[in-house]
N, C-alpha and C positions, 0 to 999 in steps of 0.2 A: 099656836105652838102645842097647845093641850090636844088637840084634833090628830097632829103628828104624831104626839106620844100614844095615844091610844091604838092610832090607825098601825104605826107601825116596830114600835114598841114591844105593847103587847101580846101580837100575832109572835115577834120574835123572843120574848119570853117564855109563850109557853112551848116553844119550839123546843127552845134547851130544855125547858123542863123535862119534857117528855121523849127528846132522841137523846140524851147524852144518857142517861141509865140504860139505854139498849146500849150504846156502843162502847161504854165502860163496864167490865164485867172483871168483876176482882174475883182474885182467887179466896177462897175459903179454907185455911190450915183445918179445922176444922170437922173436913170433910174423910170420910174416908176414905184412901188411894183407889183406884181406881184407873183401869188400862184405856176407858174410855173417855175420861175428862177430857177437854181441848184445853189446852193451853188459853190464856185470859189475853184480849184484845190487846196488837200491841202498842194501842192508840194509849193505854193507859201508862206508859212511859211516860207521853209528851203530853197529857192532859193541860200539865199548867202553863206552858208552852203555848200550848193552844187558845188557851183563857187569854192569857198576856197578850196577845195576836190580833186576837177578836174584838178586846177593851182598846187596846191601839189605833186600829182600823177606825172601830167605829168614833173614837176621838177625833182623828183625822178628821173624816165624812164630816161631823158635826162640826168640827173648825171650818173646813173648808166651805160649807151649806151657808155657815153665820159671814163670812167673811163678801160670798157672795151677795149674798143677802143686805149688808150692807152699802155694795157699792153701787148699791140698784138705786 
């Protein structure tokens, strides 16, 4: 089980770590206006949406993995 968590786990931790700050790009009140700024990702609406989704799923997968797993 510890083999799983490393194997596949990890490779998917530092995934989020490192694409979710490019694909969420908040605005900064902050800045000054400007004709060029783009508008901010509009993925940052449904961020938690998204979280909630993905802890779900992979709940699922894991239910489903152990269940099998047991009827072996």
């Amino acid at each position: 089980m510890k083999n799983n968590i490393l194997r596949y786990g990890l490779p998917a931790f530092m995934w989020l770590v490192f694409s979710l700050p490019a694909l969420a790009q908040f605005n900064n009140p902050g800045d000054p206006p400007t004709e060029d700024d783009p508008d901010p990702a509009p993925i940052d609406n449904w961020m938690l949406i998204l979280v909630l989704a993905g802890i779900a799923l992979g709940a699922y997968l894991i239910i489903k993995y152990n269940r099998k797993a047991i009827a072996q």
